[in-house]
N, C-alpha and C positions, 0 to 999 in steps of 0.2 A: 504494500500500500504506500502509492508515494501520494504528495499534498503540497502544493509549493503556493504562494497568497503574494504577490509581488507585483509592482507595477510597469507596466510594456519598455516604460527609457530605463529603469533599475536593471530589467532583463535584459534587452539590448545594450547597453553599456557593458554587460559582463560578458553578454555574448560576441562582442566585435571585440574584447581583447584575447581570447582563443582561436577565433575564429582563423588565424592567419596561420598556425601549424596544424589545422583541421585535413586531412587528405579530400583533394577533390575526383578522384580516380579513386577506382573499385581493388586497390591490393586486397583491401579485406572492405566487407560493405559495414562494418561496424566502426571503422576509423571515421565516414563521414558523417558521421554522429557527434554529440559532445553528451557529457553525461552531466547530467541535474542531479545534485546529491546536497540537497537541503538548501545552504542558503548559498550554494557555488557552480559554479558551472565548469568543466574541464574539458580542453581539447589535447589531442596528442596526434604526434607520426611514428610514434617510438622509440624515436632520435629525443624529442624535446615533449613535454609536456607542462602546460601553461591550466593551472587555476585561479578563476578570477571569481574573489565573492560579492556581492552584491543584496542590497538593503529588501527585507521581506517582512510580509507582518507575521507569516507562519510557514515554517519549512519544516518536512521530515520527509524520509524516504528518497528514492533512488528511480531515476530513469534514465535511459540515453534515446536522443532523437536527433533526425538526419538535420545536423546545422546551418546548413544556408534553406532548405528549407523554411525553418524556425527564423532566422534571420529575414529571409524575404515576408514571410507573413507578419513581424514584428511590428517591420514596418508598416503597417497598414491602422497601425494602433496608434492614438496620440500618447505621446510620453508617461500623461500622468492616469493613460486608464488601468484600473484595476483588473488583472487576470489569476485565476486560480487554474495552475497544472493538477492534474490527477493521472492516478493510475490504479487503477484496482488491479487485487491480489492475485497474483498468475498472470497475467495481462502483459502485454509488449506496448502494446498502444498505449498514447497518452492525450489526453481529452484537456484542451484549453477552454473552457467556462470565461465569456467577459458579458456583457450590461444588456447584450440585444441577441445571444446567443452560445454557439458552441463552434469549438472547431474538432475535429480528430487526425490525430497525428499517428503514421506508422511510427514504431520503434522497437529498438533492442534488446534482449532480455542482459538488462545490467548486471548480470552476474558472469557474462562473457566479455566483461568491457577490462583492454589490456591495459591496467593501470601501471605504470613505470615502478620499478622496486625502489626504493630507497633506505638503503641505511645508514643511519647519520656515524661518522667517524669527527672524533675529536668535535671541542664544541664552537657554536657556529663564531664569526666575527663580524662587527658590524663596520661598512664602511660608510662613508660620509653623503649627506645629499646630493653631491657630486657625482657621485658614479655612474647611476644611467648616462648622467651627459657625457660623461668621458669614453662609454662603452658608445655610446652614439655617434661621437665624433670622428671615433677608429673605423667606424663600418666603413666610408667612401674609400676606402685606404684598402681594404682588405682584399685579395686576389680575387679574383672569375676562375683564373684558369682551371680547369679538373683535376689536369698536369701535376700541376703546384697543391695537391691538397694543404701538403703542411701552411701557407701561405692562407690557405681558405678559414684564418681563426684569427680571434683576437687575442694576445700574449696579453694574464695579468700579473705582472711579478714586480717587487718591492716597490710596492705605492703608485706602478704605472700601467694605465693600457696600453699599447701597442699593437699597430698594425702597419702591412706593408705589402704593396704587391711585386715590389723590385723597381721599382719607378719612382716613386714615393712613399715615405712613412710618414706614420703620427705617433708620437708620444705624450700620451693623456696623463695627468697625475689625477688618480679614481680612488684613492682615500685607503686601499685594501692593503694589508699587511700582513698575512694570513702566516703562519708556520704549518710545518709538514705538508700534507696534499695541497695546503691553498699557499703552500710559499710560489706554486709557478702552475698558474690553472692557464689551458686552453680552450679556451671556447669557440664551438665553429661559430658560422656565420649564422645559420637559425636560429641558435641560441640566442647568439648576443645581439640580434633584431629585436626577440621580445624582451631579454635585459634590457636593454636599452631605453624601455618604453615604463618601467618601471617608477613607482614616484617614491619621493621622501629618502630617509635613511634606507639603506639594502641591507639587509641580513645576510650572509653566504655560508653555508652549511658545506663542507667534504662529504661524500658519501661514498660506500664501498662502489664494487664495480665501476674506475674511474665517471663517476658521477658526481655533479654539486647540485644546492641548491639554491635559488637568490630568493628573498621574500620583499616585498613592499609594495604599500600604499593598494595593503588588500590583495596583492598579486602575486601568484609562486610562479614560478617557471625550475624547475625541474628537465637538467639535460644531459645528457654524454659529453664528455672529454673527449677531447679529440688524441688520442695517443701517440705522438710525437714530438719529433725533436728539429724545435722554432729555430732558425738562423741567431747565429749572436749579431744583434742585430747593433749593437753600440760601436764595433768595429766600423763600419762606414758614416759615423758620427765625427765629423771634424775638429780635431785638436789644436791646440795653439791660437796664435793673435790674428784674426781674420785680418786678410790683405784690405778689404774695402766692405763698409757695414751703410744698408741705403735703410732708411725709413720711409713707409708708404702708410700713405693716407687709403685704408682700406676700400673706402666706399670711392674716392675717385680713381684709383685703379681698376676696382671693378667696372666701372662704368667703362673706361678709355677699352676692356678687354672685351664689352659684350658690342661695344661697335666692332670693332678687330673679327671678332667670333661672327657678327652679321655680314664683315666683307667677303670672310675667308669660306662663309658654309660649309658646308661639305669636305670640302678640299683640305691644302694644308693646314695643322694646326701651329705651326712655327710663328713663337710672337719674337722680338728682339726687344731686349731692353737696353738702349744706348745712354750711358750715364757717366758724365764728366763734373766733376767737383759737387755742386749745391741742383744741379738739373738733372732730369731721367724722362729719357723718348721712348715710348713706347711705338714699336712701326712692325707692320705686318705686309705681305706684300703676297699676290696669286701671279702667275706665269701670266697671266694674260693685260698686264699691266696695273688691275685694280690694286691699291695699296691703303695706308693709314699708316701717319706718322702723328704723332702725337703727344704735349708735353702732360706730363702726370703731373696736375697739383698737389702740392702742399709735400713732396719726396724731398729728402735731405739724404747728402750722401757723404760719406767720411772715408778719406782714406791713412792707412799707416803707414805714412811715410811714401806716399805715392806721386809723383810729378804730376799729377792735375790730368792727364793724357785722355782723349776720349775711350772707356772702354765699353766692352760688346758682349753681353750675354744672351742665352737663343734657349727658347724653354717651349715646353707644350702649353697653348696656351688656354687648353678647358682645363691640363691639372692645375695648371698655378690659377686661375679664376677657382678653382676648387679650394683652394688651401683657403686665401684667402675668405672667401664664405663660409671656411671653418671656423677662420680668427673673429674674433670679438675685439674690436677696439681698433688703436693705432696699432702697425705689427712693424717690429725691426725686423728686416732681411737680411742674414748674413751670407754673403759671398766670399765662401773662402779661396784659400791660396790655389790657383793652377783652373777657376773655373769659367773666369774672362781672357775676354782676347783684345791686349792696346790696338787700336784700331790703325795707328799707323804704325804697329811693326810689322804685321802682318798682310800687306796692302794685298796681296793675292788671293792668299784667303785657301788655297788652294790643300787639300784633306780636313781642313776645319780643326778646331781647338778639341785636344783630349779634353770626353765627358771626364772632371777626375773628379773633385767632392764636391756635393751638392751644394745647391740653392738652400739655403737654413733659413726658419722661421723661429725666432725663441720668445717667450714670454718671460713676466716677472716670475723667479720662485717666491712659492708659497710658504708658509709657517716649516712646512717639515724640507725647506730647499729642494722642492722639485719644481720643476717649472717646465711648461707647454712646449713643445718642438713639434715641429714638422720639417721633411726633408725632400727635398725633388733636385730628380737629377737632371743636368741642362741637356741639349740635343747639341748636335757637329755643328759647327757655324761651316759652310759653303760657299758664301758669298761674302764681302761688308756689306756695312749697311749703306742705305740708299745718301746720295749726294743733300738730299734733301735735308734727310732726317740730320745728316751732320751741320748743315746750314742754320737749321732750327739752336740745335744743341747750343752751338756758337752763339747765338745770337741770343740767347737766353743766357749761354753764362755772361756774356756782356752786361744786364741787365743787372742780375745779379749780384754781379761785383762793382756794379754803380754804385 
């Protein structure tokens, strides 16, 4: 005998946060289900399973029904109408009761419903409100390729998330400082989609059969470890006194990058950044003459100990619009040693500048000294850049040294 007393936006709110590791293919026809078990509802793929509980005036009992189903019917209710689920004793079916009628629902005998094992090892730890967002932030970062499984997770180890597809990383500081299983967890990418979605403080639980689990803001996700071994990934983090450090004004770079990104459509994604002393050009250019040079306001650029010389850095330009939409606020760029090219030593241009350490992105640290990074590596420069664009430059640093 199940009995659930709750209203259509209470239900739907709990049901669109399972909803997304619900299966929508028949592996088994009980996974497209999610199960009602008093005041919660659970979905899973077997890989991750996600409980979300939600406010009722009376819950007991147990059912599982086909969830987009349920979902599309939901919607047909205003938020705050009142629906009573039932199921009578032996029964599969579940019977929705609201103000001007009834509905009936196929369903699955909840006693065949594959709930994920968990057992809790060592006790759990709580990280900081931070965390979904820092688990959030890694996902753009995180590989596609198949190839690359180990690549397809977010690394959480001593206070930091991490992610990286070989093009770019992020370094999140996510509050977690976990000993034993949780000193260095792997979460795939399903996982740390519904992590990430997570509110408030996170709880994270080690569980035997490489498993964890995160709790907040009402919501578990319970999922598999990904069992391998993450790249050391601090090795292509650069040491020493950067040769040349630019400051960007976030929001006018982004902008100067989604003209670029409307010239370029389709085609190449190669943005140039040309920056000499206190000025930085953003220029973009297609084989069929269409171009954009453009100065970035409000960039400031420093260099150590460097003769003033025009230089030339060449990046992708949807990742590095990507970084940036990651950052909050002003962001310092650091361009370390060996990743520009002085524009007149090189007048040829000819095999382009070794990609060698990345474009750096760093933030202030925090209370415990970790602090925000991102890292993108530049592209071969093949050309200089345009006559134009050096025209501008010049004439802007003019300006500025008035």
């Amino acid at each position: 005998m199940m009995k659930i007393v709750t209203t259509a936006g209470q239900l739907r709110a709990g049901l669109a946060t399972v909803l997304p590791v619900v299966e929508r293919w028949m592996r088994a026809p009980i996974l497209t289900g999610v199960l009602l078990d008093g005041a919660s509802v659970t979905g899973t793929d077997l890989d991750v399973e996600v409980r979300a509980a939600f406010a009722t005036a009376e819950a007991s009992g147990r059912a599982v029904v086909p969830a987009r189903l349920l979902s599309r019917l939901l919607l047909a209710f205003d938020a705050d109408e009142v629906l009573t689920l039932s199921r009578a004793e032996g029964a599969v079916a579940v019977t929705l009761d609201h103000a001007r009628g009834r509905v009936v629902l196929p369903g699955f005998e909840p006693a065949y419903w594959p709930e994920l094992p968990f057992t809790p090892e060592g006790a759990p730890v709580t990280a900081g409100e931070g965390f979904a967002q820092a688990i959030a932030r890694c996902l753009p970062y995180v590989c596609r390729e198949e190839t690359r499984f180990y690549l397809q997770n977010v690394l959480i180890e001593g206070g930091l998330a991490v992610a990286t597809d070989g093009h770019r990383l992020a370094a999140e500081p996510c509050g977690l400082r976990g000993e034993g299983a949780l000193s260095s967890v792997l979460l795939p990418m399903g996982a740390a989609g519904r992590v990430a979605r997570l509110a408030g403080p996170v709880t994270v639980t080690a569980g035997a059969l490489q498993r964890a689990r995160f709790e907040g803001g009402g919501v578990r996700v319970t999922a598999k470890l990904c069992e391998a071994t993450y790249p050391n990934w601090r090795r292509v983090v650069p040491s020493g006194e950067p040769a040349l450090r630019m400051t960007l004004d976030v929001a006018a770079t982004l902008r100067a990058l989604r003209r670029a990104s409307a010239l370029l459509g389709d085609g190449p994604r190669s943005v140039r950044l040309v920056m000499s002393r206190s000025v930085v050009v953003i220029e973009a250019r297609v084989s069929d003459g269409t171009a954009l040079e453009e100065v970035v306001a409000g960039a400031r650029v420093e260099t150590n100990g460097g003769t003033g010389d025009a230089v030339v850095l060449e990046v992708d330009g949807r990742y590095f619009a990507q970084l940036l939409r990651n950052w909050a606020g002003a962001s310092e760029v650091v361009i370390e040693k060996g990743d520009f090219v002085v524009a007149g030593q090189r007048p040829n241009f000819k095999g382009g500048a070794a990609a060698g350490a990345p474009l750096v992105l760093r933030g202030e640290p925090d209370a415990d000294g970790l602090a925000r990074m991102a890292l993108l590596m530049p592209m071969r420069l093949d050309t200089p850049p345009s006559d134009y664009a050096m025209r501008l430059l010049a004439r802007c640093g003019e300006l500025v040294a008035a």
